[in-house]
C-alpha positions in Angstrom: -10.0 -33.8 -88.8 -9.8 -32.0 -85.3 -7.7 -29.4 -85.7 -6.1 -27.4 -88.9 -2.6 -28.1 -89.6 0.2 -26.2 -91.1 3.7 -27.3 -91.0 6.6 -25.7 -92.9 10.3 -26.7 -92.7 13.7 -27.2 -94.5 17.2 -29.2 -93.8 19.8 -28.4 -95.5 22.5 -30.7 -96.0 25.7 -28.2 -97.0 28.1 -31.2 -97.8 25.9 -32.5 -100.0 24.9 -29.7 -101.8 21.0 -29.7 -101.3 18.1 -28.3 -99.5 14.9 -30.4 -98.8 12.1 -28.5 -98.3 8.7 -30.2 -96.7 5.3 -28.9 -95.7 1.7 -30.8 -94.3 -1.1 -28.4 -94.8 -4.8 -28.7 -93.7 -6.9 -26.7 -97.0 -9.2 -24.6 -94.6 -12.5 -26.0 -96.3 -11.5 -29.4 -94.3 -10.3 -31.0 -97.2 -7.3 -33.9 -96.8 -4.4 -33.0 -95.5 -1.4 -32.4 -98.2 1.7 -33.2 -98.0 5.1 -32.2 -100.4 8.6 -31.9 -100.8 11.1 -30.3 -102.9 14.5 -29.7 -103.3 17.1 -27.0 -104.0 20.4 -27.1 -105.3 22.3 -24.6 -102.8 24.8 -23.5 -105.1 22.1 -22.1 -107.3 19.2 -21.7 -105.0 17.1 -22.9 -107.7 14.9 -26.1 -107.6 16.2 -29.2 -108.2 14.3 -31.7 -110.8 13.8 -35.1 -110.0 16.1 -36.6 -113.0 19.2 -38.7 -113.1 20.4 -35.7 -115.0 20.4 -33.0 -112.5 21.3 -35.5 -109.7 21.1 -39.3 -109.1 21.1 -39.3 -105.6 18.1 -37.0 -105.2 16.5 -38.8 -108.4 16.9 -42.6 -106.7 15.7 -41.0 -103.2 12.7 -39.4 -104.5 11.8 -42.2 -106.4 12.2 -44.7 -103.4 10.2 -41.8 -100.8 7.4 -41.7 -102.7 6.7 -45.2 -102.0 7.8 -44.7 -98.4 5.2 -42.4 -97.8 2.2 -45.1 -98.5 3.5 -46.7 -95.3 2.4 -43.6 -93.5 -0.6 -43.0 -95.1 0.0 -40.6 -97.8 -0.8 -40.9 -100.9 1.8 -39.5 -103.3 2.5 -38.4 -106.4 6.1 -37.9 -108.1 6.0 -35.2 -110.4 8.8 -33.3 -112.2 10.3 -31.7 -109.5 8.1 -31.8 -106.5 6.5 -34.9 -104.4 2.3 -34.3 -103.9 0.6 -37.0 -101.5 -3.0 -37.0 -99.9 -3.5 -38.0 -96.5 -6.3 -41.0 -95.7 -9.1 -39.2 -94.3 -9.1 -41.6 -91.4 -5.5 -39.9 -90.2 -5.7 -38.0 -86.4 -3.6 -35.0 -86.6 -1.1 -36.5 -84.2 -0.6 -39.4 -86.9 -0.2 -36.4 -89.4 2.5 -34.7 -87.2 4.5 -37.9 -86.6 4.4 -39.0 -90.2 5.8 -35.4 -91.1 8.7 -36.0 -88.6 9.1 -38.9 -90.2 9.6 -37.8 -93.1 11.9 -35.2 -92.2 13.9 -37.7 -90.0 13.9 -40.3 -93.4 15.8 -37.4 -95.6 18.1 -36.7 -92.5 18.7 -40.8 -92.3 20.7 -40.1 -96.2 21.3 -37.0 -96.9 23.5 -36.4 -93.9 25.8 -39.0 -94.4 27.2 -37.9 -97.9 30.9 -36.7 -97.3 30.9 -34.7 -100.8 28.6 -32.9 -103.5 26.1 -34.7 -105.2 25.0 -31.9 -107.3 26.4 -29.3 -109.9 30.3 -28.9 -110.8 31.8 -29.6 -107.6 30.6 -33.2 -107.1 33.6 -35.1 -108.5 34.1 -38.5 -110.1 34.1 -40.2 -106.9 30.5 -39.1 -105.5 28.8 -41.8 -105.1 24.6 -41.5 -105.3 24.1 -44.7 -103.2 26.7 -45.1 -101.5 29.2 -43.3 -99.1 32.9 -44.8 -98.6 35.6 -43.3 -96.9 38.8 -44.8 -95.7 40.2 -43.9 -92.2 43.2 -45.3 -89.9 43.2 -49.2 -91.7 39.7 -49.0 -92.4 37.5 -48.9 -95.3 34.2 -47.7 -94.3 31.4 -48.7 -96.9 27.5 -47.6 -96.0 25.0 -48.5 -98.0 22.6 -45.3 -98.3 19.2 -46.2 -99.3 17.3 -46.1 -96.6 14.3 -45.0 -98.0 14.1 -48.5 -99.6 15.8 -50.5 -96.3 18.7 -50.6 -98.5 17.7 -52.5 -101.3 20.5 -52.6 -103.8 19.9 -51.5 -108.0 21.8 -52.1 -110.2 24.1 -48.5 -109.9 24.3 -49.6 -105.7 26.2 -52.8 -106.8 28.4 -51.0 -109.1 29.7 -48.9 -106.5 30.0 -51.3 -104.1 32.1 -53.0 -106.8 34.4 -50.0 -107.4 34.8 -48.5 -103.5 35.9 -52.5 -102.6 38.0 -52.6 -105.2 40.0 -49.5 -104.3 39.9 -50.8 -100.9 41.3 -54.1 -102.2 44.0 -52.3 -104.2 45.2 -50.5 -100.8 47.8 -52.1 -99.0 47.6 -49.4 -96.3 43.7 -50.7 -95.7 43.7 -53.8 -92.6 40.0 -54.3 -92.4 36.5 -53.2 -94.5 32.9 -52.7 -93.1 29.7 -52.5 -94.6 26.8 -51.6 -93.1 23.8 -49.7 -93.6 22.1 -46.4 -93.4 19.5 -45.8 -91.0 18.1 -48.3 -88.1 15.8 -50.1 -90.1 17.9 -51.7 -92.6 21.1 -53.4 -92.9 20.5 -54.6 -96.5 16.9 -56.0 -98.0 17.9 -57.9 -101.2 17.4 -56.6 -104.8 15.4 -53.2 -105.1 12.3 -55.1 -106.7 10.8 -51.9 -107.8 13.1 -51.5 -110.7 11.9 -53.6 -113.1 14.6 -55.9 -114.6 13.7 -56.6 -118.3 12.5 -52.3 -118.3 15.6 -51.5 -116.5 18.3 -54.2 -116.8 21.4 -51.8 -115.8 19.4 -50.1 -113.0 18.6 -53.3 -111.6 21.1 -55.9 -112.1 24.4 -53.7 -112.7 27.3 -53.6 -115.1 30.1 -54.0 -113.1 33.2 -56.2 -114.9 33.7 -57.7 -111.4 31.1 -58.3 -108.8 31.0 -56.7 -105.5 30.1 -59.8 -103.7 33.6 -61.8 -105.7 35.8 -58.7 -104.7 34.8 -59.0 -101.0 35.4 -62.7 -101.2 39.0 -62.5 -103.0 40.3 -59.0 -101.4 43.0 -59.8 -99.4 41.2 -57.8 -96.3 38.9 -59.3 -94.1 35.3 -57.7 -94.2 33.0 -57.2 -91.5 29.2 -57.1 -92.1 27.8 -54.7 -89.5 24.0 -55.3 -89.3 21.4 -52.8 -87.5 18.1 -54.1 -88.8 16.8 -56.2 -91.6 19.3 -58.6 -94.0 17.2 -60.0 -96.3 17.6 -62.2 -99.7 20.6 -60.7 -101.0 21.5 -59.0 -98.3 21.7 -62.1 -96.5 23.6 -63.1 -98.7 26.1 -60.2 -97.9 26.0 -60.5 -94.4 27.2 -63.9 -94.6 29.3 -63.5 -97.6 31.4 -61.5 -95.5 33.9 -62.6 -92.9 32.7 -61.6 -90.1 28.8 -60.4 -89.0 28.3 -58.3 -86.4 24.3 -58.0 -85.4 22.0 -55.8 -82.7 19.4 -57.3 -81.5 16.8 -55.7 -84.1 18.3 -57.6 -86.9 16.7 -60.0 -89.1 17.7 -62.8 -91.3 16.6 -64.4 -93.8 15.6 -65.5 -97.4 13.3 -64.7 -99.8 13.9 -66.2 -103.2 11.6 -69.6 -103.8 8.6 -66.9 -102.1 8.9 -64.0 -104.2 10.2 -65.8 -107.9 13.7 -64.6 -107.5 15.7 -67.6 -109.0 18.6 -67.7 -106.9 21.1 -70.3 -106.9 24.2 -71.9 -107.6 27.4 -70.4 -105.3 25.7 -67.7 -103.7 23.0 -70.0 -102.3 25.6 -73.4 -101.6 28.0 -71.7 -99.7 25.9 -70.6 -96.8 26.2 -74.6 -96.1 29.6 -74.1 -94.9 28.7 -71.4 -92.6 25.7 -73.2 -90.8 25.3 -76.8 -92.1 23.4 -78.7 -94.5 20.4 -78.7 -92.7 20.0 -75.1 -91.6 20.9 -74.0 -95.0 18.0 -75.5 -96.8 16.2 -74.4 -94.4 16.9 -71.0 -94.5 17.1 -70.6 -98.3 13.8 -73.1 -99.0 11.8 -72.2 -96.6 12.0 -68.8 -96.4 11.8 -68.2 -92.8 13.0 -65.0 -91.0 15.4 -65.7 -88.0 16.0 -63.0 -84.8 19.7 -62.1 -84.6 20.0 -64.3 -81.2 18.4 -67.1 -83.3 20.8 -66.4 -86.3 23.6 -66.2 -83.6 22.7 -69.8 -82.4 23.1 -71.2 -85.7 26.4 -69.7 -86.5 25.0 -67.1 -88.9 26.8 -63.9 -86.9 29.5 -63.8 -84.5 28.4 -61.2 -82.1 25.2 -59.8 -80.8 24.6 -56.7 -79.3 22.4 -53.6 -78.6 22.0 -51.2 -81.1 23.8 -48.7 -79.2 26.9 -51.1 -78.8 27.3 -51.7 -82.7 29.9 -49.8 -83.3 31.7 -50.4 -79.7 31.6 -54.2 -80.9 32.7 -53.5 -84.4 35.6 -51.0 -83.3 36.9 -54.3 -81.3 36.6 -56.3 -84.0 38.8 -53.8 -86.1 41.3 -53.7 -82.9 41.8 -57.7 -83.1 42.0 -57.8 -86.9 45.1 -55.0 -86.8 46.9 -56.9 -84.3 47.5 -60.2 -86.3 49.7 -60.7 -89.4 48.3 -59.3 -92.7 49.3 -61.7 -94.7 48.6 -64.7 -92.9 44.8 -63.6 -92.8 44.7 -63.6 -96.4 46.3 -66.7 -97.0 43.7 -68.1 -94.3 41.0 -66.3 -96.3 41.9 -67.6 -99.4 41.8 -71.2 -98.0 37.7 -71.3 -96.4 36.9 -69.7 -100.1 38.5 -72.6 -101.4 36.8 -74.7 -99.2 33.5 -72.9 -100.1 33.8 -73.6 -103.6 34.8 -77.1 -103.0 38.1 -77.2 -104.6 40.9 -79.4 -103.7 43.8 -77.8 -105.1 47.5 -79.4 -104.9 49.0 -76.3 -103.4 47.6 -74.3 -99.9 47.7 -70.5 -100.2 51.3 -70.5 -98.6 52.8 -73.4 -100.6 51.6 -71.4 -103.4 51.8 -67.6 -102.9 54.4 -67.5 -99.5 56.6 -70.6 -99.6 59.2 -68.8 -97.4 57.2 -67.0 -95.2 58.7 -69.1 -92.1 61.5 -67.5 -92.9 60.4 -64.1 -93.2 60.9 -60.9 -90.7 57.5 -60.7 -89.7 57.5 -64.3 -88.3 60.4 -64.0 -86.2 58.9 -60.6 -84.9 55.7 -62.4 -84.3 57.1 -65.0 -82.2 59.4 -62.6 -80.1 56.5 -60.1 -79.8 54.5 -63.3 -78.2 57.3 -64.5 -76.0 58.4 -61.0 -74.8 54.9 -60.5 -74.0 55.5 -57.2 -75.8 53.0 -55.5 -78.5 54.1 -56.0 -82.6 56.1 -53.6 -84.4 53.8 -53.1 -87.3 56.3 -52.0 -89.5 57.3 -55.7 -89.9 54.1 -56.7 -91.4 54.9 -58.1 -95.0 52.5 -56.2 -97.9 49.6 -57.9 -99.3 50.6 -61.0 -102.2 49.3 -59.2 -105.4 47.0 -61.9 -106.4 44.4 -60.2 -109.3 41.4 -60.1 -108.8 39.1 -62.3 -111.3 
């Protein structure tokens, strides 16, 4: 190695409750680089072990970062409370400094985002360790915050995804939800296949009463799918699951089921049919092929395309459009392509069934007025959400 190396830093993350602490050292007899990280709880100033115990998120991430650091070249070592990895001899220092960065800039990517305590008696019954939901102005905001693993979803990710969308659902005050990801690498990447599902069935596959992906299809709320990165297997799945899919241009689609022995099927796997044919469907899901956003746009797979720095731009006027039309009438409309997705022909439409004097309602004369008068809507006339439970 050219030159010793000895690099020291921490980032502390106040809302979250923890300090990360990270140093890449040269041993003067010319030995490997090293590489480690800890963490401290700030309310205690004492080190934080790596258990679910003491704190899932930190447990999950550590977990997850470990393995991460292979991909720079470091070979690590997950020990109680402290990560230990080895550089490859054949590292320049420059490849040592940028891996350090990052690593620091992989922490920042999660630990940033959290919006409340994840550690000692002040995180309360809402924290979420994988992922962060806020609502705001009509809008449910749901990030998936993994990105140490590309979001990959376990078992505890889907069960919070179930319960945030559920309050969501439950919220006649919420017009729209979006999911996306944390970090620009990742959208969603399927099923975390590092937990191992007959080892660790409820870490892996969930215990939710209701699944996250049949709440976002019978919530009365239209859901967006904003995508900055990879959506693979069964986060293809919930890209196109949801209503609408908003990509950048670094995204990815695609399948990986038949290639990697993940035996999906039925619903999940049919229903991508009615969103871009037959054809492409097998394709997609047999095959196993990855598809650019553009290409995935083509095929009707996402709505919009954009640069990563226009995401949110493009998702904000998505939001804009979604408040200005009837509440109610989107859910009935939402209720009848599910129905067409699971290939039902019932004797009753959504309206016939759960609005049949909605013609005659306040919010259709206001509608039409609005429209003729060239005027904008007086929300207030909105009708509330049908109660329809959720199964």
């Amino acid at each position: 190695m050219s030159s010793n190396i000895n690099m020291e830093t921490s980032a502390s993350y106040q809302t979250a409750g923890v300090r990360f602490n990270l140093s890449l050292t040269t041993p003067p007899e010319g030995d490997q680089a090293q590489f480690s990280i800890t963490v401290d709880d700030l309310a205690t100033g004492q080190r934080l072990p790596f258990s679910h115990q003491a704190c899932p998120a930190v447990h999950d991430f550590t977990r997850g970062f470990a393995r991460w650091l292979g991909t720079k070249g470091f070979r690590a070592t997950r020990n109680d409370d402290e990560i230990v990895a080895a550089a490859r001899a054949e590292l320049t220092a420059p490849q040592l400094i940028q891996g350090f960065r990052d690593a620091l800039d992989m922490v920042d990517q999660k630990f940033s985002n959290y919006l409340s305590p994840i550690v000692g008696p002040n995180m309360g019954s809402d924290s979420y360790s994988d992922v962060v939901y806020r609502k705001e102005d009509g809008v449910a905001w749901l990030l998936l915050n993994r990105p140490e693993t590309y979001n990959a979803k376990r078992g505890i990710t889907m069960d919070e995804m179930a319960d945030s969308l559920l309050d969501a659902a439950g919220d006649s005050s919420i017009r729209v939800v979006v999911i996306s990801g944390a970090g620009p690498n990742g959208f969603c990447t399927g099923n975390d296949q590092s937990y191992d599902p007959e080892l660790e069935h409820s870490d892996y596959r969930g215990e939710a009463e209701v699944r996250y992906s049949q709440v976002i299809q019978q919530m009365p709320q239209p859901v967006i799918a904003a995508v900055d990165g990879f959506a693979i297997g069964s986060g293809n799945i919930l890209a196109y699951t949801c209503d609408f899919t908003v990509a950048t241009t670094r995204s990815r689609f695609g399948q990986t089921g038949p290639r990697v022995g993940s035996p999906a099927n039925g619903h999940s796997v049919a229903m991508l049919a009615a969103r871009v044919g037959q054809k492409r469907a097998r394709e997609i899901w047999m095959l196993c092929r990855q598809y650019t956003a553009q290409q995935a746009y083509d095929m009707g797979l996402v709505n919009a395309v954009v640069e990563p720095d226009q995401l949110w731009t493009e998702v904000d006027r998505w939001i804009a459009d979604i408040k200005n039309v009837s509440p109610v009438i989107l859910q009935m409309q939402k209720m009848s392509f599910n129905r067409h997705d699971h290939f039902q022909e019932p004797e009753l439409t959504p309206f016939q069934e759960y609005m049949p004097d909605y013609s005659a309602s306040e919010e259709t004369r206001e509608r039409r007025m609005a429209f003729i008068e060239r005027r904008p809507i007086d929300a207030s006339k909105n009708l509330p959400y049908v109660k329809i439970p959720i199964r």
